[in-house]
C-alpha positions in Angstrom: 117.6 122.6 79.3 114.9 120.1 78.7 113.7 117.0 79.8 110.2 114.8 80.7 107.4 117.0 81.0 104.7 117.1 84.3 101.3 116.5 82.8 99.0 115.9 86.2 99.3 115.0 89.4 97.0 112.7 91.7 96.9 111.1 95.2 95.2 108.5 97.4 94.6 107.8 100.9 93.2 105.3 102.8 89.8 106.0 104.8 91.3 105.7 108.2 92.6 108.5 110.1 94.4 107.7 113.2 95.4 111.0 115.3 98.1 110.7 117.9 95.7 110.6 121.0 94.4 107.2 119.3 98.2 105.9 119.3 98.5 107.3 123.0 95.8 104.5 124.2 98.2 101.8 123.0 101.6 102.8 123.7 103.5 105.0 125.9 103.1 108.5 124.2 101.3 111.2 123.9 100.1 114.1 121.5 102.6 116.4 122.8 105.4 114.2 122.6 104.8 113.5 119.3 104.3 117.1 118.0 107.1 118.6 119.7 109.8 115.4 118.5 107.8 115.3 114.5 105.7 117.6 113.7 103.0 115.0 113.3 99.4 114.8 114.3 97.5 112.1 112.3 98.1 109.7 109.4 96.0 107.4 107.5 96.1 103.7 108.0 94.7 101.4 105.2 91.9 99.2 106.3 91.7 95.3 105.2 90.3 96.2 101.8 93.4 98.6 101.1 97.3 97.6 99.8 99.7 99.4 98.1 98.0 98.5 94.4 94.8 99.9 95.3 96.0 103.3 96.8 98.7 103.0 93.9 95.9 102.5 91.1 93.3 105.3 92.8 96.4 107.8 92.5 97.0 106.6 89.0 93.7 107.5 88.1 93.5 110.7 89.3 96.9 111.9 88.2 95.8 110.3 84.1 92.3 112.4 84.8 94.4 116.1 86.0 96.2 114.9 83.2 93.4 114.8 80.7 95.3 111.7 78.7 93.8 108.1 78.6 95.5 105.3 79.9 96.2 103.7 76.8 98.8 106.3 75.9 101.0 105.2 79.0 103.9 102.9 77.8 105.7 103.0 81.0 104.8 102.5 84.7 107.3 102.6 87.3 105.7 102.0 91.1 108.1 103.4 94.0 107.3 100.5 97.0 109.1 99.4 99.7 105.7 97.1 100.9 104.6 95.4 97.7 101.6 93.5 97.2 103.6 90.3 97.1 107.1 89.6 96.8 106.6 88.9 93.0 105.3 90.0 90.4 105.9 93.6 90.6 102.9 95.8 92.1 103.2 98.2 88.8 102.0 95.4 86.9 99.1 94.7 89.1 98.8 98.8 88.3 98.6 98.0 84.5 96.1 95.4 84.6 93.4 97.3 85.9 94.0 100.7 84.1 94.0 98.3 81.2 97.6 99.7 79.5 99.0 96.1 79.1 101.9 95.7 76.5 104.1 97.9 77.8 107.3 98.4 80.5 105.9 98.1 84.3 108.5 97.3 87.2 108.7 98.4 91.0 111.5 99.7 92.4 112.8 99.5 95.8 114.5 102.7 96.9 112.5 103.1 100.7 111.2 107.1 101.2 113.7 107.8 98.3 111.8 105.5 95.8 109.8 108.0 94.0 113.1 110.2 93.2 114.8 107.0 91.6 111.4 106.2 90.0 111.6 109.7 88.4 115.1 109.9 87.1 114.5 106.0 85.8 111.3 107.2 83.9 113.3 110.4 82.3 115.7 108.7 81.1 113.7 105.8 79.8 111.3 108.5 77.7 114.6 110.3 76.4 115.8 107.5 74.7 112.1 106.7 73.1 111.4 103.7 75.0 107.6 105.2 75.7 106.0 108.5 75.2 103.8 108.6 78.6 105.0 107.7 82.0 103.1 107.0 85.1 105.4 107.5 88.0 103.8 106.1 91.2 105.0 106.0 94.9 102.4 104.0 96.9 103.3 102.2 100.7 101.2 100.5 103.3 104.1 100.8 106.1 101.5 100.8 108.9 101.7 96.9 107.7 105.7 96.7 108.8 105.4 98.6 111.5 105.9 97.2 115.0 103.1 98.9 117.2 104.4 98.4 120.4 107.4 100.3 119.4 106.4 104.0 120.5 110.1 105.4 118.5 108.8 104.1 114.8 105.2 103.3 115.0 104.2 107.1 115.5 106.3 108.4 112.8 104.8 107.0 109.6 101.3 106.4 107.5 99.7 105.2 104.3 99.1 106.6 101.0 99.9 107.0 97.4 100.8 109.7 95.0 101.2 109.4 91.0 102.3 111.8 88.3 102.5 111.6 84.4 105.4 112.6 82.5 105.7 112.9 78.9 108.8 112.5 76.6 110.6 115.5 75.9 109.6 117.3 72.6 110.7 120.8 70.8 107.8 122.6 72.9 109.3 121.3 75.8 112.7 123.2 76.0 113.0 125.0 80.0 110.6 123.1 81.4 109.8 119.2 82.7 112.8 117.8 84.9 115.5 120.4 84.6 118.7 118.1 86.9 118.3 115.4 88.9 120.9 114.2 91.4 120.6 110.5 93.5 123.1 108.9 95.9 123.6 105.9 97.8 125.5 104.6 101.0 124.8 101.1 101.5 127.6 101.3 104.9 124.8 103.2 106.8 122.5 100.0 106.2 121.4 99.4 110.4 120.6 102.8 111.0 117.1 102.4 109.2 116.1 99.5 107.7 113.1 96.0 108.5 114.7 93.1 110.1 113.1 90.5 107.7 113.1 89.4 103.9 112.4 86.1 102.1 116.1 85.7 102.0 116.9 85.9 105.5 114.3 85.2 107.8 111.3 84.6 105.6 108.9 86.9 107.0 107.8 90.8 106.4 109.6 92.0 109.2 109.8 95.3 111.0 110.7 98.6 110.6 113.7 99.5 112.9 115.4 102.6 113.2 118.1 104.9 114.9 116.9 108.2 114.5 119.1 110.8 116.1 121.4 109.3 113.5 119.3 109.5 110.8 118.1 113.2 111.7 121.6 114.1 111.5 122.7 112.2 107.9 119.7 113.4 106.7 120.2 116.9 107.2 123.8 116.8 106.0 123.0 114.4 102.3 120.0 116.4 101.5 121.8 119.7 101.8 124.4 118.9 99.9 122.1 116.6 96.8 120.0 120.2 96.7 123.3 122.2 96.6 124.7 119.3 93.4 121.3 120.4 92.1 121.5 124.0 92.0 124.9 124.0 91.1 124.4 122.2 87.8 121.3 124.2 86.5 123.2 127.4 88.1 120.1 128.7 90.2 120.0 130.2 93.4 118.2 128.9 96.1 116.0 132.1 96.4 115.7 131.3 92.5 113.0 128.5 93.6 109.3 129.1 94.2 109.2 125.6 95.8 110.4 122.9 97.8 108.4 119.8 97.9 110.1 117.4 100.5 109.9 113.9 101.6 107.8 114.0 104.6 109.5 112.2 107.4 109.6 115.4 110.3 109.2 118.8 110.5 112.5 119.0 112.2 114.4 118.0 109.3 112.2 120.2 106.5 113.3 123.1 109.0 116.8 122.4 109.2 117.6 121.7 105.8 115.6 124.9 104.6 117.5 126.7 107.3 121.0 125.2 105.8 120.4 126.3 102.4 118.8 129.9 102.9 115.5 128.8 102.1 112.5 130.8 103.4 109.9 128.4 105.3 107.1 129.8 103.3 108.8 128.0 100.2 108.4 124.4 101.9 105.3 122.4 101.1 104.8 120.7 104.2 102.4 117.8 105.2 103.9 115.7 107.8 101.5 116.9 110.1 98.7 115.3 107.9 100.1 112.4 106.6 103.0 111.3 108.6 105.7 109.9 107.2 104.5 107.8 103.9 107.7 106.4 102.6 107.8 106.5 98.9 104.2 108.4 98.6 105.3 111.0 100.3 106.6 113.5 98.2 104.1 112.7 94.7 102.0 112.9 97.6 102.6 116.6 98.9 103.6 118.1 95.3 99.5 116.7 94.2 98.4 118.3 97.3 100.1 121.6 96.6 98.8 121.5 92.9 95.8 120.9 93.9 95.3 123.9 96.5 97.0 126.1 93.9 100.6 126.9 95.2 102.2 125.4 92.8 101.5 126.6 89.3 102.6 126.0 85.9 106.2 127.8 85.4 107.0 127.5 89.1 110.5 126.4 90.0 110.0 123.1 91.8 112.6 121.1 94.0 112.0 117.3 94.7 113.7 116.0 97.6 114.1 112.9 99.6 116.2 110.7 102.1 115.3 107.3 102.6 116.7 103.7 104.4 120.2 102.0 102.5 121.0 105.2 102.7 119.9 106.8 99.5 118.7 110.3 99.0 118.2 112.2 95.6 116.8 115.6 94.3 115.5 116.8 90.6 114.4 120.4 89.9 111.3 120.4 88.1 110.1 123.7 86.0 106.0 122.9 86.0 
């Protein structure tokens, strides 16, 4: 097996730290409810002089510099957003401009917390069939800008941020490692259990994040159990076969549960929810830089990718570093 290889890693977040006692001054909640219900205890919220492009390019940076490759060696940028700049053009190419790789393939794509995982299998396959040799893969959000913050049941659960990573086509030096299987899935019937109530199409505004989330706990829990089963099943490893799990961030209660599910020690789950809150699309480039970066992860490790987001759609890939 061989597929897109993991050259570096890199991350952003904005300046702003906003712990739950700060969010317990403006609505009705408190530290404790918070923790106990999420996991979470702070998040970063950009400031006026941060978007999605700016914490997408500072990520982009960093993951081309732990890569050790220039930027003119990208020919592919695909940005992971559910809050774009603007509704057009795409972020990615605002990404381009000032990393100054024009000429090549640079599109967004809208796949909510999930983005990053449809990003990553779009960029694989794109670099297997010799479209570009470098990839920068990018999930970026500034949800704390769709958020409604008088609504104590969403606005505590999420945060700002970016992560990025660079893959490279596969080669003959790349056989058993890169992205190993990647499984994603979609169920568009389960559209008002998480989704924003605006869109130039509709209402012509931003909109609002809204959100069911008993509901969501409990399809969330079930579609990324089985996605990590489809996974392990096709590359025929075991779940104590992985040194990591690296999962989309959205609350500790669903890390736990789906670990518990599949037989997965705790110690194997990279977790950051407490820190960052739920990011959206940044939130699992996000956690696997993090982990790089404080030296879990290491090259050979056995890495699962893993996300649930709003539409529904939900995907995994297993990654050999």
């Amino acid at each position: 097996m061989s597929g897109s290889r993991l050259l570096g890693t890199g991350s952003a977040l904005p300046r702003r730290v906003v712990t739950n006692a700060e969010l317990a001054q403006k609505v009705d909640t408190s530290d404790e409810w918070i923790v106990a219900r999420t996991g979470i205890r702070q998040r970063h919220i950009a400031g006026p002089d941060e978007t999605t492009s700016t914490l997408a390019i500072a990520a982009a940076r960093a993951a081309l510099a732990d890569a050790g490759v220039e930027a003119s060696s990208i020919g592919l940028i695909i940005l992971a957003t559910a809050t774009p700049d603007n509704t057009f053009p795409a972020t990615a190419t605002k990404v381009q401009a000032a990393l100054g790789c024009q000429g090549g393939v640079a599109f967004d794509v809208a796949a909510v917390c999930s983005g990053f995982l449809y990003a990553l299998a779009t960029a694989d396959s794109l670099l297997r069939t010799g479209m570009a040799r470098r990839a920068l893969v990018i999930g970026a959000e500034t949800f704390s800008r769709i958020l409604d913050w008088e609504d104590r049941t969403t606005c505590v659960l999420f945060g700002d941020g970016a992560g990025a990573v660079v893959l490279e086509a596969p080669s003959d030096q790349s056989e058993g490692v890169g992205i190993l299987a990647t499984r994603l899935h979609a169920d568009g019937d389960q559209h008002d259990l998480l989704y924003v109530d605006g869109g130039p199409s509709t209402t012509q505004t931003v909109g609002h994040v809204r959100m069911r989330g008993q509901e969501v706990f409990r399809h969330a829990v079930v579609n990324l159990s089985d996605v990590l089963k489809e996974v392990l099943e096709e590359t025929g490893i075991s779940p104590q076969d992985l040194d990591w799990v690296v999962p989309h961030q959205a609350n500790a209660r669903i890390l736990d549960a789906t670990a518990r599910k599949l037989g997965i020690s705790p110690e194997k789950v990279v977790v950051t929810v407490d820190r960052h809150a739920n990011t959206s699309a940044a939130s699992v480039p996000l956690a696997l830089d993090i982990a790089r970066k404080d030296g879990r992860i290491k090259t050979g490790d056995l890495v699962m990718l893993e996300a649930m987001g709003g539409g529904f759609t939900w995907g995994a890939s297993l990654i050999r570093m």
